[in-house]
C-alpha positions in Angstrom: 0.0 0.0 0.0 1.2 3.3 -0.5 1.5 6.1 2.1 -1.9 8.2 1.2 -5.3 7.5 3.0 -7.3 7.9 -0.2 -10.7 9.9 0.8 -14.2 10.2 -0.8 -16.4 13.1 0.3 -17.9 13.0 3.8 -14.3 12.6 5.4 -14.3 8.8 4.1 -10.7 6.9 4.3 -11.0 4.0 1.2 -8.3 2.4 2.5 -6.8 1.7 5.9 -4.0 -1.0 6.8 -1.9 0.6 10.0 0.2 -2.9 9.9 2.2 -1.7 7.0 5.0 0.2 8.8 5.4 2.2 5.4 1.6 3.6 5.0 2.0 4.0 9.3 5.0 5.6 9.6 4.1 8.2 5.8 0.4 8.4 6.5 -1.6 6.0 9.2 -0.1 7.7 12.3 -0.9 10.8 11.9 -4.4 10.4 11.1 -5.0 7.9 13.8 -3.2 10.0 16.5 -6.4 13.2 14.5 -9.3 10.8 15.0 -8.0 9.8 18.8 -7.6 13.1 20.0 -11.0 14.4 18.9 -12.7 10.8 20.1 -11.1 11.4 23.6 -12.9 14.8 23.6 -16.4 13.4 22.8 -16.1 10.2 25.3 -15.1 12.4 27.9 -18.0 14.8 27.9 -20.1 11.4 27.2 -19.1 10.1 30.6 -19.9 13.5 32.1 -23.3 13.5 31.3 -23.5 9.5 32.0 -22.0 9.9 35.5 -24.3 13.5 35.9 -26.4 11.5 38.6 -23.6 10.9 41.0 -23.7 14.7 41.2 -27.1 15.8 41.0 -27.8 13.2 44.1 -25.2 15.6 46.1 -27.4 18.7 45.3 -30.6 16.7 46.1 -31.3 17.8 50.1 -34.2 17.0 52.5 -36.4 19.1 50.5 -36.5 16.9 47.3 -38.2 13.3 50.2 -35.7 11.1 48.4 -33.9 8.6 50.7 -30.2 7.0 50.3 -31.9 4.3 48.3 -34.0 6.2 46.5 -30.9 8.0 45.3 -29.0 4.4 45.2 -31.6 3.7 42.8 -31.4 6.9 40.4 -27.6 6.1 40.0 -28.5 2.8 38.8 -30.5 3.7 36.7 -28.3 6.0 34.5 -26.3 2.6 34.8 -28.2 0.2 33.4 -29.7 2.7 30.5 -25.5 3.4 29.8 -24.8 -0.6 29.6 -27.9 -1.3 27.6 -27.3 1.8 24.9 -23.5 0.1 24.2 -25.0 -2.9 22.1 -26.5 -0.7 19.3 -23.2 2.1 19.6 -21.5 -0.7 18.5 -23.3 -1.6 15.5 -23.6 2.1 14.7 -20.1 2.7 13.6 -20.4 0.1 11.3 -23.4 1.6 9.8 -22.7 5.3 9.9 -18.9 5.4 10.1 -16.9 6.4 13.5 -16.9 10.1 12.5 -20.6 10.7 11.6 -21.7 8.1 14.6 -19.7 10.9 16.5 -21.3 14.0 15.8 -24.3 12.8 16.3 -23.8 11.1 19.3 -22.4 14.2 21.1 -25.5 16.1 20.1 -27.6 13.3 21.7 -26.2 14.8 24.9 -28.0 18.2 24.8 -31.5 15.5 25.6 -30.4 15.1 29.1 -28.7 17.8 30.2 -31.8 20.4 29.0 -33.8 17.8 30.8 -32.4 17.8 33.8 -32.0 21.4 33.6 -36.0 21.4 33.4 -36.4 19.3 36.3 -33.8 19.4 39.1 -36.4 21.3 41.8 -38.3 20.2 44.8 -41.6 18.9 44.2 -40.7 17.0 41.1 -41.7 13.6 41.1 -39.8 10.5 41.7 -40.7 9.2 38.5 -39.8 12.3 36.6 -36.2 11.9 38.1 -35.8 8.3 37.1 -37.0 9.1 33.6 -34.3 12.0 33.2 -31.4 9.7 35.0 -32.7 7.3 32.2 -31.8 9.5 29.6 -28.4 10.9 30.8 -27.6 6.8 29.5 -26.7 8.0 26.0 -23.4 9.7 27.2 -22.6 6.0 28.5 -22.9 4.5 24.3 -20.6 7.0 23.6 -17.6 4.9 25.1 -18.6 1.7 23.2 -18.8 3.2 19.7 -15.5 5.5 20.5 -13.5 2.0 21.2 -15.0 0.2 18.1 -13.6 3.3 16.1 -10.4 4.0 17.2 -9.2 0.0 17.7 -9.5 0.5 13.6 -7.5 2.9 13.3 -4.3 1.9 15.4 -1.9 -1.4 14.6 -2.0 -4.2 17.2 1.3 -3.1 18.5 -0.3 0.2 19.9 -3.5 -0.8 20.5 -2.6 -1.1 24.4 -1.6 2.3 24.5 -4.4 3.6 22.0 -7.5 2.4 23.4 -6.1 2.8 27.3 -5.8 6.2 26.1 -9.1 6.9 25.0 -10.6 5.5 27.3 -9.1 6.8 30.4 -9.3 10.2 28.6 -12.8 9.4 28.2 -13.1 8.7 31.9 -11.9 11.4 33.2 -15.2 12.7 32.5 -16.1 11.3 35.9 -14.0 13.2 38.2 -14.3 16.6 36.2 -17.9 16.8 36.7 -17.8 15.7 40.1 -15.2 18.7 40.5 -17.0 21.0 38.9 -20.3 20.1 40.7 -17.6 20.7 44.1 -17.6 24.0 43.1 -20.2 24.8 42.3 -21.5 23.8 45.8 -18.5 25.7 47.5 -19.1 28.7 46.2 -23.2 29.2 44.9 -24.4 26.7 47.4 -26.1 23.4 47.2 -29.1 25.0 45.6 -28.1 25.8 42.1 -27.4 22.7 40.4 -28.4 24.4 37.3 -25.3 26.5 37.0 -23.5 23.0 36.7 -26.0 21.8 34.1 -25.6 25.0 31.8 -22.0 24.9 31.5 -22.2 21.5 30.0 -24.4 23.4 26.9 -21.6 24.9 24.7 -18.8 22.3 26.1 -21.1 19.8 23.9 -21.9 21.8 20.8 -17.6 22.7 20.6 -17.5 18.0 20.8 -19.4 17.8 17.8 -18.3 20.7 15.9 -15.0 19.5 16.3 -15.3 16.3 15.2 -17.5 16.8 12.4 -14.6 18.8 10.7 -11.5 16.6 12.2 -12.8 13.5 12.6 -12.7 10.4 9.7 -14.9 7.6 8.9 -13.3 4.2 7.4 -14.5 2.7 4.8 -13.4 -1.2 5.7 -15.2 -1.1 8.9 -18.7 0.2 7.3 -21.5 -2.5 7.4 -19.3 -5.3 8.7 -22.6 -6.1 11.3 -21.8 -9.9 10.7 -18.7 -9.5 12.7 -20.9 -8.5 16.0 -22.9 -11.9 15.1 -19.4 -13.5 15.1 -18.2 -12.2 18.0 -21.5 -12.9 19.7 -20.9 -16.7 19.7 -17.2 -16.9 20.3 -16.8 -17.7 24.4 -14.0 -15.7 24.6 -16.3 -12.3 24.5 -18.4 -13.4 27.1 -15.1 -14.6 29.2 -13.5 -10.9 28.8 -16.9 -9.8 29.5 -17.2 -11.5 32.9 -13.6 -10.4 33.6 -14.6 -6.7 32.7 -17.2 -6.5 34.9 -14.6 -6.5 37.2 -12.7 -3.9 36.5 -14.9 -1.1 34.5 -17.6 -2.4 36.3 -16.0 -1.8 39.6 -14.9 1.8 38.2 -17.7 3.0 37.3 -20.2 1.9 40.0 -18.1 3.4 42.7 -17.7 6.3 40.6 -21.6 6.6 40.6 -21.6 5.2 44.5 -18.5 7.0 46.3 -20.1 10.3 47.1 -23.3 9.0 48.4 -21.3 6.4 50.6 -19.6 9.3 52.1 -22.6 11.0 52.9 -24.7 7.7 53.7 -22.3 5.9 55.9 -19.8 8.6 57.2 -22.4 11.6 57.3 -20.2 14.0 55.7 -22.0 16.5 53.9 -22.9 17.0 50.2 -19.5 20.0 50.5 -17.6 17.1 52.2 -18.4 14.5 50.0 -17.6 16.4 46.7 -14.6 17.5 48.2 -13.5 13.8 48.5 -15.7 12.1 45.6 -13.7 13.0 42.5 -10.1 12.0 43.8 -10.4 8.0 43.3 -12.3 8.4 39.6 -9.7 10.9 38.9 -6.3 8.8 39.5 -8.0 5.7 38.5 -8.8 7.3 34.6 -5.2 8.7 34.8 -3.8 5.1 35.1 -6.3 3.5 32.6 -3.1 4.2 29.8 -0.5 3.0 31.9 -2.5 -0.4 32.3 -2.7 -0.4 28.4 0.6 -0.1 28.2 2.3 -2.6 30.7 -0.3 -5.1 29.1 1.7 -4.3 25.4 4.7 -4.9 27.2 4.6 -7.9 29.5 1.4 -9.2 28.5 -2.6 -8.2 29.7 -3.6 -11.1 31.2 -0.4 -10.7 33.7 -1.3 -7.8 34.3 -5.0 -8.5 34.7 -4.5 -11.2 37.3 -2.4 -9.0 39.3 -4.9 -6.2 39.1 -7.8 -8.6 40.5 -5.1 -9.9 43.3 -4.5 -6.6 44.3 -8.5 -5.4 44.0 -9.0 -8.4 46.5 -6.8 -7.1 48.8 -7.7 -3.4 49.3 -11.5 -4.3 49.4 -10.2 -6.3 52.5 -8.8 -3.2 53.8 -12.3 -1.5 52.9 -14.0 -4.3 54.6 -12.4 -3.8 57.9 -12.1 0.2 57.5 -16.2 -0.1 57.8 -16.6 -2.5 60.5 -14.4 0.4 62.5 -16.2 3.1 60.8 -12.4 4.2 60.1 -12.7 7.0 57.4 -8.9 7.7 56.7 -8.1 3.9 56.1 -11.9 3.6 54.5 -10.5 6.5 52.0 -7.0 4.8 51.6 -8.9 1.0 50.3 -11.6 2.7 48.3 -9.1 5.0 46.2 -6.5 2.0 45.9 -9.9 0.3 44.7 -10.0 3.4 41.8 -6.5 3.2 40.7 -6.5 -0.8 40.2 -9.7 -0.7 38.2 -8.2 1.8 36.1 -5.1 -0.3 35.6 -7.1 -3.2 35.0 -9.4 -1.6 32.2 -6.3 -1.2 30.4 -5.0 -4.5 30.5 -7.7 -6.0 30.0 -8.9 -4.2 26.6 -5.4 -4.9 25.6 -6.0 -8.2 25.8 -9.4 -8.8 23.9 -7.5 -7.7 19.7 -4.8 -10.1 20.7 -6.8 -12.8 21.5 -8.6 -12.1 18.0 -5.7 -12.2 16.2 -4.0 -14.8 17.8 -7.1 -16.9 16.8 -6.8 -15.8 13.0 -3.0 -17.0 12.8 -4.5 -20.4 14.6 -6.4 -20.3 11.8 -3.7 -20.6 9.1 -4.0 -16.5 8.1 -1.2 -14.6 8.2 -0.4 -11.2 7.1 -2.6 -8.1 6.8 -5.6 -10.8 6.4 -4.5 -12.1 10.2 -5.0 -8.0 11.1 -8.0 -7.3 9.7 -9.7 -10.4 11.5 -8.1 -9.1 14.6 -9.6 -5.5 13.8 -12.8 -6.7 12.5 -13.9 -9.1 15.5 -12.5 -7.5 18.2 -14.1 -4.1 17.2 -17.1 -5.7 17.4 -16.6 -7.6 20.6 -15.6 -4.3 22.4 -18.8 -2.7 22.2 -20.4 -6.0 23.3 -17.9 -6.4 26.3 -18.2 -2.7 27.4 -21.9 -3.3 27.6 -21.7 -6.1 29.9 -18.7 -4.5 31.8 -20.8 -1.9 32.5 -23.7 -3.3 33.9 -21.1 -4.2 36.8 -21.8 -0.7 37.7 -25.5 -1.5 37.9 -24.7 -4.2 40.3 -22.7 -2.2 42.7 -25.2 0.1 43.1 -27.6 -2.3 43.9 -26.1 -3.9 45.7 -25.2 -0.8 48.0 -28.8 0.3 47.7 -29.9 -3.4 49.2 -26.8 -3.0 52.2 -28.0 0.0 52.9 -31.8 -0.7 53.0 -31.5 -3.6 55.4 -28.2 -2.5 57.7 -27.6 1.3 57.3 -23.8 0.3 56.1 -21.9 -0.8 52.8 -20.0 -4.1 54.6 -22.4 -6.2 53.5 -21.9 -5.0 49.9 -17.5 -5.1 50.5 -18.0 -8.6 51.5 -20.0 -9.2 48.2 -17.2 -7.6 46.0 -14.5 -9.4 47.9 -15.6 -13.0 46.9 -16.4 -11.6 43.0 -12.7 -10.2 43.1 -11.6 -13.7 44.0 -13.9 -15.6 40.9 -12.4 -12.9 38.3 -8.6 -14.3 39.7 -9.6 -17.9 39.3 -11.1 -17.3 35.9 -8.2 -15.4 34.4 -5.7 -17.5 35.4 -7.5 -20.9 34.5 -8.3 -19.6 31.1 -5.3 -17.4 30.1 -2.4 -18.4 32.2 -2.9 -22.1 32.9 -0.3 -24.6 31.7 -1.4 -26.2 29.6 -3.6 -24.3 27.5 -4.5 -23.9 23.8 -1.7 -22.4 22.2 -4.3 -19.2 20.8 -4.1 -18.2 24.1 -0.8 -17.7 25.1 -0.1 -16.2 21.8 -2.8 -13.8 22.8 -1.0 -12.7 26.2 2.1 -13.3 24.7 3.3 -8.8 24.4 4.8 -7.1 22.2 8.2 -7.6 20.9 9.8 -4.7 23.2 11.3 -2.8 19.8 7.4 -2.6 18.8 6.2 -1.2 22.1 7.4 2.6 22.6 4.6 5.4 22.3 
């Protein structure tokens, strides 16, 4: 292939193979490093608005009659909606193309935040809120159609590093609006959760704008929907499904949960708890790329296994911080919970092309035909695993709400996440570190050959 992207109108690449080191190195790079800068920027104001609850409950006094599970239950229900909206974001980018899929996505995001605008006053109705948490869902799509689209446009060799980067950009989403709802409350008070709302407005608009005009769709990946039927019945996305409940799961129900823990369990108030709530979401988005890229380098299921390990442990600490009712050490375990989820998202989405690929060279293909097999399942697998990952988030809310409801305190719930911790260890390391096993495997978590692996 030569080193031109040949384009059509509408921003359409023809062409695409970033495993030709010529067309990368003349061309592919540049384009791809375009598309992931502008994707990180939509994802990230997509989490926003999907995480907007775990706010709005801070700003939601005695005046509006909801108890902690009533507000338990709000969270999860911006949850589930996100989880259930990934399925068809996947399919979309292969319909409309990553770029169009995009803008259009971003501008979904005016729906809830006008919404909630509308609404968030005393004396509306319980069922009002849970119709407008519904709706702030979309913003949780825009993750599963972002990581379909940008594992196109990046080589196997940097797709640790790629997608940990989009992603963690894109979850940084979390902890900036829980910041910016902090102040917010610090200096207008906790009765003016519309200031927050507004300011989301024009952030959105600039997303879409700017993707429409930087942004590119592939050609290759358009109308491939036979590769989400594929992927559908290979185990191995319902395996890295299971295993990524675990770690985005984890991420992004505590995200949703931490500040109304705080206030639930450890009475702070809604100042108190924003001034603590965005700190774990924060470091563990930060660390999302570094997970990506220790998985390229010594291999994600490594990685992933250690990540669970260490998740088991800190929840132990959490476990016996709220039997003492210890906030400091409570604080230290839940945060260390943040970081290792984040390290663990990388590693694992590392590992789900090079299990596809590894399967296509099982297969007898070899070459660029080996890469695009790689691309094509796993791009459709991502959307499917992020959806299931994500309904992890439903379940620790859930399960919170239920702890809460019957004891007034989250141990219960710690002891719950504890033993899960322990099934993802035994399932990673029984199906992709166990000697022996079938050789697609270890060829999967085999990493990168170190002269391949520098950013």
């Amino acid at each position: 292939m030569t080193g031109t992207a040949p384009r059509k109108r509408g921003r359409w690449i023809e062409q695409w193979d970033p495993e030709d080191e010529t067309f990368w190195k003349e061309t592919g790079e540049r384009v791809a490093r375009r598309n992931l800068l502008y994707s990180v920027l939509s994802e990230h104001i997509g989490f926003s608005i999907w995480s907007l609850w775990s706010v709005m409950v801070l700003f939601m006094g005695p005046q509006y009659g909801i108890d902690p599970a009533g507000k338990f239950f709000l969270i999860a229900t911006a949850t589930f909606v996100g989880a259930l909206v990934r399925v068809p974001y996947t399919f979309a980018v292969a319909r409309f193309g990553g770029r169009n899929w995009t803008v259009f996505s971003a501008l979904l995001l005016l729906a809830p935040t006008v919404a909630a605008i509308v609404v968030m006053e005393p004396g509306t109705s319980y069922g009002t809120f849970l119709l407008v948490a519904a709706l702030t869902g979309v913003g949780g799509g825009n993750f599963a159609s972002s990581m379909t689209n940008i594992n196109a446009f990046f080589p196997l060799r940097k797709k640790g590093w790629a997608l940990g980067l989009n992603a963690g950009g894109g979850n940084i989403g979390v902890p900036v609006v829980q910041l910016a709802g902090l102040l917010v409350i610090a200096t207008a008070g906790a009765g003016h959760p519309r200031l927050l709302l507004g300011a989301y407005i024009p952030l959105i608009v600039i997303a879409a704008v700017l993707a429409a005009v930087r942004m590119d769709n592939l050609a290759p990946v358009r109308n491939d929907t036979g590769a989400v039927r594929e992927a559908l019945k290979d185990a191995h996305t319902w395996i890295m499904s299971f295993l990524y409940i675990g770690t985005f799961g984890s991420f992004i129900g505590y995200s949703f949960a931490f500040g109304l823990v705080l206030q639930t369990q450890f009475g702070r108030t809604p100042l108190q708890a924003a001034s603590l709530t965005f700190v774990g979401p924060l470091l563990g988005s930060l660390i999302r790329p570094v997970g990506g890229a220790l998985a390229d380098r010594f291999g994600g299921a490594r990685i992933t296994l250690g990540t669970f390990v260490a998740m088991a442990a800190a929840t132990g600490v959490v476990v016996f911080a709220s039997q003492r009712s210890s906030l400091p050490v409570f604080l230290v375990g839940f945060v260390a919970l943040f970081v290792l989820s984040g390290l663990g998202n990388g590693s694992t989405y590392k590992m789900i092309p090079g299990i596809f690929q590894a399967k296509a060279l099982a297969r007898g293909m070899s070459g660029e035909s080996a890469a695009a097999y790689g691309r094509r399942l796993s791009g459709a697998s991502m959307g499917l695993i992020g959806a299931v990952g994500a309904l992890g988030g439903l379940g620790i809310n859930l399960v919170f709400r239920e702890a809460f409801r019957t004891s007034g305190s989250g141990t219960t719930a710690f002891v719950t996440f504890l033993g899960f911790y322990a099934l993802c260890c035994a399932v990673t390391w029984a199906v992709y570190l166990r000697r022996p096993a079938a050789p697609v495997i270890h060829a999967a978590e085999a990493p990168a050959k170190p002269q391949l692996t520098s950013v």
